[in-house]
C-alpha positions in Angstrom: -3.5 -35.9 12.1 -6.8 -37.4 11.1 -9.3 -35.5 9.4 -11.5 -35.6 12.5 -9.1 -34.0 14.8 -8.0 -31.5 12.2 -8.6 -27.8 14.0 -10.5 -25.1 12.1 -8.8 -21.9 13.2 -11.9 -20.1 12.0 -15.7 -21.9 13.0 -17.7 -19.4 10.7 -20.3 -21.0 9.5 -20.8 -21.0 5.5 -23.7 -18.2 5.8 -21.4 -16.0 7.9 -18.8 -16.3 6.0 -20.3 -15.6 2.7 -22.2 -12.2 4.1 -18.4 -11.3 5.6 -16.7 -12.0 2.2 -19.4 -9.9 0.2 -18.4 -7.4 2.9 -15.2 -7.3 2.3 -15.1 -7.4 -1.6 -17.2 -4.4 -1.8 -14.8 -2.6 0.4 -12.1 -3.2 -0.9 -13.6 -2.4 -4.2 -14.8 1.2 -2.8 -11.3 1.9 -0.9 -9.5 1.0 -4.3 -11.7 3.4 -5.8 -11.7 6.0 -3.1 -8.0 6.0 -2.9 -7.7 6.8 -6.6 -9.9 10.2 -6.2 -8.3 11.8 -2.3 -5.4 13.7 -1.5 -2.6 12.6 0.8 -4.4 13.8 3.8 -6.9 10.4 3.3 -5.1 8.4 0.9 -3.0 6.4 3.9 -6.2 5.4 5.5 -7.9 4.0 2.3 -5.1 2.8 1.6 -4.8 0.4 4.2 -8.4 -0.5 4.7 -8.0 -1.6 1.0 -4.6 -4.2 1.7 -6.3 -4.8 5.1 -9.8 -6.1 3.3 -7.7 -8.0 0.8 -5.4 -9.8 3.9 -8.4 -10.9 5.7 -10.3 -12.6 2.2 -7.5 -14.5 1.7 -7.3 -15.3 5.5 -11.0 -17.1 5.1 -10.8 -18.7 1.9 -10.1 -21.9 3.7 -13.7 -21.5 5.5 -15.3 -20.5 2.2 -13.9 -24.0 0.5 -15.2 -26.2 3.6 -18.3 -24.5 3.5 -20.8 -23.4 0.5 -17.9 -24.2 -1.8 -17.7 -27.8 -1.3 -21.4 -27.9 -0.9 -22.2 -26.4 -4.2 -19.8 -28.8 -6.0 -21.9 -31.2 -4.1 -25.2 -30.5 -5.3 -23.7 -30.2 -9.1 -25.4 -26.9 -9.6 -25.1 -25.9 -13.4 -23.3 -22.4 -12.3 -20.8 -23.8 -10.6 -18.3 -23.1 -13.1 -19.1 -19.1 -13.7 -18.9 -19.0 -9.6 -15.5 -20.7 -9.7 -14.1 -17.9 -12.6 -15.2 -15.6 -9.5 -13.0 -17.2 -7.2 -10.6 -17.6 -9.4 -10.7 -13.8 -10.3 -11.2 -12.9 -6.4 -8.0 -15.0 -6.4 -5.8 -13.5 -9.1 -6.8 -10.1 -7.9 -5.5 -10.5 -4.2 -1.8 -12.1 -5.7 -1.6 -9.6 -8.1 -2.2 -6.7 -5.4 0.3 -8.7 -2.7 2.6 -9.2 -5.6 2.8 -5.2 -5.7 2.6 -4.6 -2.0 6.2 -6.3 -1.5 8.0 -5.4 -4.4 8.6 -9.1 -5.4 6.9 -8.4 -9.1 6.2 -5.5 -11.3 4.8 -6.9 -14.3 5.3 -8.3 -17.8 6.1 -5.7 -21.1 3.2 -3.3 -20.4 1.2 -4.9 -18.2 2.7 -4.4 -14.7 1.3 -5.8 -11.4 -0.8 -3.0 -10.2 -2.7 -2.4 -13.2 -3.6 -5.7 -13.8 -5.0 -5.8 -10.0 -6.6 -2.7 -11.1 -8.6 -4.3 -14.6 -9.4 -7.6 -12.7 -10.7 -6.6 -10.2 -13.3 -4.3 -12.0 -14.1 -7.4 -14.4 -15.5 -9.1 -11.0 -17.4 -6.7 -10.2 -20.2 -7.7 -12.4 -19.5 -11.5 -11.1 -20.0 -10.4 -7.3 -23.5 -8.6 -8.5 -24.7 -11.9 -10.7 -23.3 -14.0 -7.5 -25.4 -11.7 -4.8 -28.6 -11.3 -7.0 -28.2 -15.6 -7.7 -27.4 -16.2 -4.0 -29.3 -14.1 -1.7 -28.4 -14.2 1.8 -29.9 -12.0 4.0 -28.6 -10.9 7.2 -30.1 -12.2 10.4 -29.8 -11.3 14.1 -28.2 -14.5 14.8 -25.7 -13.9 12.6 -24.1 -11.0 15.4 -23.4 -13.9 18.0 -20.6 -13.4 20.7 -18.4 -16.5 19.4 -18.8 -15.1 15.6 -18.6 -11.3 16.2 -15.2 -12.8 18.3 -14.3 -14.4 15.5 -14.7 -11.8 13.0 -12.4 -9.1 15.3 -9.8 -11.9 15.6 -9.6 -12.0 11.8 -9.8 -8.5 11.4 -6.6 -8.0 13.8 -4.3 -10.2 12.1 -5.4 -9.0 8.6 -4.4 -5.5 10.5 -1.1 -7.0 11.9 -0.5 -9.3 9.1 -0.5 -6.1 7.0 2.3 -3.9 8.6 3.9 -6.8 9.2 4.5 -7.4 5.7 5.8 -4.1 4.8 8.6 -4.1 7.6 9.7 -7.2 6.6 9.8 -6.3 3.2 12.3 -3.3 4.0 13.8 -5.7 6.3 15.2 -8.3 3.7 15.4 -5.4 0.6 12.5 -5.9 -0.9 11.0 -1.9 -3.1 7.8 -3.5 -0.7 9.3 -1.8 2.4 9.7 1.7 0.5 6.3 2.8 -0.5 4.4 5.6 0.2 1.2 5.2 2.1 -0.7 5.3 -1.0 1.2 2.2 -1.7 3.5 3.7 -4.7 7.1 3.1 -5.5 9.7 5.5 -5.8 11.0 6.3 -9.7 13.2 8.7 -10.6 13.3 11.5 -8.1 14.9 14.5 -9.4 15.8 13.1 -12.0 13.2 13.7 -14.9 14.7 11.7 -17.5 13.5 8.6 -15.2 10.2 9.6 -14.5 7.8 7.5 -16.0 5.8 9.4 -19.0 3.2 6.5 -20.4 -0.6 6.1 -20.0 -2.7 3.3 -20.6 -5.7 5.8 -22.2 -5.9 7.1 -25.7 -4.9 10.5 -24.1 -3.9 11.6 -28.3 -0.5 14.3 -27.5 -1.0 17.7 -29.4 1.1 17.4 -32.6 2.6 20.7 -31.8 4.1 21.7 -28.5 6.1 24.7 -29.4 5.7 26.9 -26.5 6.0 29.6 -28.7 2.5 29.5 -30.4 1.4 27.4 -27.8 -2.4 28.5 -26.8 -3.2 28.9 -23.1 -5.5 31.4 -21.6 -6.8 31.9 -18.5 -10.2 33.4 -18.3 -10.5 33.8 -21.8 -6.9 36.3 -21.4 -4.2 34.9 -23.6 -1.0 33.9 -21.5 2.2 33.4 -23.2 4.7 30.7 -21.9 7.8 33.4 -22.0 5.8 34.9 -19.1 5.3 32.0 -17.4 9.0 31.4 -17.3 9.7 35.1 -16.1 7.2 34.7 -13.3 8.4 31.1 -11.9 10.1 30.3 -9.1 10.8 26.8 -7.7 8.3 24.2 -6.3 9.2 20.8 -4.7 6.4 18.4 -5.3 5.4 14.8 -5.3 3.7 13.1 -8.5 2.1 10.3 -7.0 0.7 8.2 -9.5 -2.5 5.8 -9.8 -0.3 2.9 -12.0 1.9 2.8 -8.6 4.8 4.5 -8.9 6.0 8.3 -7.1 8.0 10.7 -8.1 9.2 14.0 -6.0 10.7 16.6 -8.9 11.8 20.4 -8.3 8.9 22.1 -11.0 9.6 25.5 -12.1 6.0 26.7 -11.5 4.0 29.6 -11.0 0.5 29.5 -8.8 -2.8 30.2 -9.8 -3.1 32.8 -7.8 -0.4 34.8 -9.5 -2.8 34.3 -12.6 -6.3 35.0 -11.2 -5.8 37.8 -8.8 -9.8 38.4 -8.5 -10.9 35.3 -8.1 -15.1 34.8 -8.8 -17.3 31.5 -8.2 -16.9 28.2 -6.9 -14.2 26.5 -8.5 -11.3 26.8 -11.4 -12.2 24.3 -14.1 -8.2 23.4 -16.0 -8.5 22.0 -19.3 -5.9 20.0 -21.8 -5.7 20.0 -25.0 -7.2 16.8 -24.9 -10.5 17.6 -23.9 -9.7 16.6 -20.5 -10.2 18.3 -17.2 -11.2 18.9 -13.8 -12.5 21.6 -11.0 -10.4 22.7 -8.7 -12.0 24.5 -5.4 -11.3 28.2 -5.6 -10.1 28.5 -2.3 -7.2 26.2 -3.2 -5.7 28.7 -6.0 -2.4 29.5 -3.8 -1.9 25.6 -3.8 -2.4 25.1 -7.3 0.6 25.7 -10.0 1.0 26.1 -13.5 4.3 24.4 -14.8 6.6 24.9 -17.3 9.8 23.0 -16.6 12.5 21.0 -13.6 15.5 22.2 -12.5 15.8 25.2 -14.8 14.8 22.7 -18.1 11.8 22.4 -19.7 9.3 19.9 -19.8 9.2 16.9 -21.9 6.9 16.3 -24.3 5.5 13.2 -22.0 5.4 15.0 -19.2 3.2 18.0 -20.4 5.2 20.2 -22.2 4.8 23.3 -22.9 2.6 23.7 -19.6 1.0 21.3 -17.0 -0.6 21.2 -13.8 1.4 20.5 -10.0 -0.8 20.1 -7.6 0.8 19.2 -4.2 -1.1 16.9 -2.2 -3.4 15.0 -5.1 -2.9 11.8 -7.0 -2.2 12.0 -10.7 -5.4 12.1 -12.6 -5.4 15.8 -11.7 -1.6 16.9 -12.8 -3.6 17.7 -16.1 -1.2 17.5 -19.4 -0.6 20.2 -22.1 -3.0 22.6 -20.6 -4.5 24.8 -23.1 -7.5 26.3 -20.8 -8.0 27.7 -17.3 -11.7 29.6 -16.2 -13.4 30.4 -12.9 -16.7 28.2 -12.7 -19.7 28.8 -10.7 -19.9 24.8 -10.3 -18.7 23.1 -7.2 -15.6 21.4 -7.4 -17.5 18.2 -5.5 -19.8 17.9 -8.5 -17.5 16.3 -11.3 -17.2 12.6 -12.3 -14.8 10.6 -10.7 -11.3 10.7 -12.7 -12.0 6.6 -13.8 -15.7 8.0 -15.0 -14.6 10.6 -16.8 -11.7 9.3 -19.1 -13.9 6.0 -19.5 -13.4 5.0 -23.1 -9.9 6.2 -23.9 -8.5 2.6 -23.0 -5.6 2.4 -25.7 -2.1 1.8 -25.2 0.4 3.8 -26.4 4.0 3.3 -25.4 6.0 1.2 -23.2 9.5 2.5 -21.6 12.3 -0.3 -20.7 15.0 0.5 -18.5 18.0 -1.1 -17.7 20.9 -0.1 -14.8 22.5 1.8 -17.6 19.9 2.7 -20.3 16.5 3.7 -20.9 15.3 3.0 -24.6 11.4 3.9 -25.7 9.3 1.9 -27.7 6.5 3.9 -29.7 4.5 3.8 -32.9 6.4 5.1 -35.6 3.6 7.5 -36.9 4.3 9.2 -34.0 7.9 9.8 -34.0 8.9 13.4 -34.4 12.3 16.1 -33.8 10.9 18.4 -31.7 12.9 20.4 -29.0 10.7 20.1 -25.9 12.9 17.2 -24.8 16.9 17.0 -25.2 18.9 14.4 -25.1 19.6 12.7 -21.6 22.1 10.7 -20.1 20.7 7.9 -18.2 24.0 6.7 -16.8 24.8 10.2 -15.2 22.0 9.7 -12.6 22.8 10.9 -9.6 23.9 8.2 -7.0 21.4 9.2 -4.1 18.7 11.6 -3.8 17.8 12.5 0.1 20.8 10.5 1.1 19.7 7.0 0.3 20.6 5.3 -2.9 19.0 5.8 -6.4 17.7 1.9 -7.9 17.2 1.3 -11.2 13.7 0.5 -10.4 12.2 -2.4 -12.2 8.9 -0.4 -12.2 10.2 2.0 -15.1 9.4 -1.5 -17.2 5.9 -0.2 -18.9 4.6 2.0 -15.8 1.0 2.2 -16.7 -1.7 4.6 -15.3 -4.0 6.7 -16.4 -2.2 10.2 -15.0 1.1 10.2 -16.6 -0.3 11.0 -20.4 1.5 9.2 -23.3 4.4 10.9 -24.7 8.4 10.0 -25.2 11.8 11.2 -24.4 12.5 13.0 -27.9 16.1 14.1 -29.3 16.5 16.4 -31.9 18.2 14.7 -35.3 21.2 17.2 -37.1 22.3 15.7 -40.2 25.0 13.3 -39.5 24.2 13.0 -35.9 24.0 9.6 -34.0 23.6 8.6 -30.9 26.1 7.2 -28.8 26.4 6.1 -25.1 25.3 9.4 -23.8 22.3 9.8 -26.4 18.8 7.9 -26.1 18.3 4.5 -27.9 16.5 4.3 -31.1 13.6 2.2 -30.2 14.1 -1.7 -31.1 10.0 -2.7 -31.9 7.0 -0.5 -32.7 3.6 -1.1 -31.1 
């Protein structure tokens, strides 16, 4: 077929389709965002707005290279090159996110598919700014014709279609893809904590001393000891659905909030970690909130909160707050708190990466770090049970170096007897430091 007679599915021209593709950057930038900071109630929706928005740039990329793309090579503008690291980012960022979306690749060592969709498409943030401020164009009447405004819904629909489509047939030929939630996560280690994911990507720094013991937790300035947590818990079935991708449903031995507070004053519950981190919780939510202290009758590990941690049914990670050392009634709205990504801005450091294989899971960490406490014993990977909820258990490639900013660093820990080694059963020494 000649180059003449060669049909263009999509007519656009280059000014519509630059004002359509700024559109839909920006929202998928503020559905990534927003999906990040709601509850399950919302998160679906965002959710597929976001994989939507992402569809339907890739669906006019052909229109933006015959248009202002080829034009501006054209011309031989001097910024061509920075505008093509843009499209080039635009386009990393969408393979990256489909490459999640189906299951067909997690990642590389610590760096897995999501969270590198995640950091580039931040860095182009400041490129779709430079590229708006550089290359006005301002929206005009004409641009809402019937044959564009047509053209626009038709691309809209099969982003839509194109969308669902994807995940069924995802499930349909086995791809993890066709198993996510509708926040988009994967499944990991349900009820079975020795598979949950317990990394971070922040310089979240673990308390050196987790002894539950002498562990320091109050609540309204009244000192609360674990012991009595223990006596007053009862079982909880909740779903950890993390921001790096991943979900996990686990049976917590937990006790609520409003067990702890029974006069409640203000306008929200600010919880607090021993890292400095926290957030405000609205006081009306205190029966939905829990405080806890192990799984299935065993305590925490030390990378997933021990002594004590927060379970909050119905949020995304950021607020299952780690090692809590703090809980107080607050007159301040709950509403009026930075964003979890605002808020632990700066504590970008990595700290661990977990392997896994069918049979094993080994940790790497630094060795300054590596200690014999108790709060985690020794676990038998291979011992998994075969299904949970009558489906089978994977050995999910996604345990390979998890990263997100909810789960906070830590490691599986054994405790070392003199002479003891570890065999098939135990957990692997780890084979590299970072």
């Amino acid at each position: 077929m000649s180059k003449q007679a060669r049909p263009n599915l999509i007519k656009l021209t280059p000014r519509q389709v630059n004002l359509t593709l700024e559109f839909l950057i920006v929202t998928a930038v503020l559905t990534g965002l927003l999906s990040w900071s709601v509850g399950d109630r919302w998160n679906g929706a965002f959710s597929f707005v976001h994989g939507a928005s992402g569809i339907a740039l890739a669906l006019l990329v052909p229109a933006k290279l015959r248009g202002s793309v080829r034009t501006g090579f054209q011309r031989g503008r001097t910024t061509r090159w920075l505008s093509s690291m843009f499209g080039v980012q635009v386009m990393a960022t969408l393979t990256l996110g489909m490459l999640h979306a189906t299951g067909l690749w997690y990642g590389v060592g610590q760096w897995t598919a999501l969270w590198t969709h995640e950091l580039v498409g931040f860095a182009l943030i400041p490129f779709l700014v430079w590229h708006v401020v550089t290359r006005p164009v301002r929206p005009s009447p004409r641009d809402l014709q019937r044959r564009a405004l047509l053209q626009l819904g038709g691309v809209a629909a099969a982003a839509a279609a194109l969308h669902v489509t994807q995940r069924f047939t995802a499930g349909a030929i086995g791809l993890a893809g066709g198993d996510r939630r509708g926040t988009g996560s994967h499944e990991v280690g349900s009820h079975d904590p020795a598979r949950m994911p317990s990394v971070i990507w922040l310089n979240d720094h673990r308390p050196a001393d987790i002894n539950p013991t002498s562990w320091n937790l109050s609540v309204n300035g009244a000192p609360i000891e674990i012991a009595a947590l223990w006596a007053q818990s009862r079982p909880v079935v909740a779903t950890l659905d993390c921001t790096g991708g991943w979900w996990s449903e686990q049976t917590w031995d937990a006790v609520a909030l409003s067990d702890l507070i029974s006069d409640p004053s203000g306008r929200s519950v600010r919880v607090e970690s021993a890292t400095g981190y926290g957030r405000h919780f609205p006081i009306a939510d205190l029966a939905d909130i829990y405080l806890a202290i192990g799984y299935a009758g065993q305590p925490l590990r030390r990378g997933h909160g021990a002594p004590v941690r927060l379970v909050v049914p119905g949020r995304r990670g950021p607020e299952w707050i780690k090692w809590i050392t703090k809980i107080e009634t607050s007159d301040r709205p709950s509403w009026l708190q930075p964003p979890p990504p605002v808020e632990l801005t700066g504590m970008l450091t990595p700290r661990t990466a977990l392997t896994a294989t069918p049979a094993t899971i080994s940790l790497e960490i630094e060795p300054a770090i590596i200690d014999t406490d108790a709060a985690c014993s020794r676990f038998n990977a291979a011992s998994a049970p075969a299904q949970i909820n009558n489906r089978p258990v994977r050995s999910d490639p996604l345990l390979n170096a998890t990263r997100c900013m909810d789960c906070a660093a830590g490691s599986l820990r054994r405790r070392e007897t003199p002479g003891s080694s570890v065999g098939a059963e135990g957990l692997e020494p780890p084979t590299s430091s970072l």
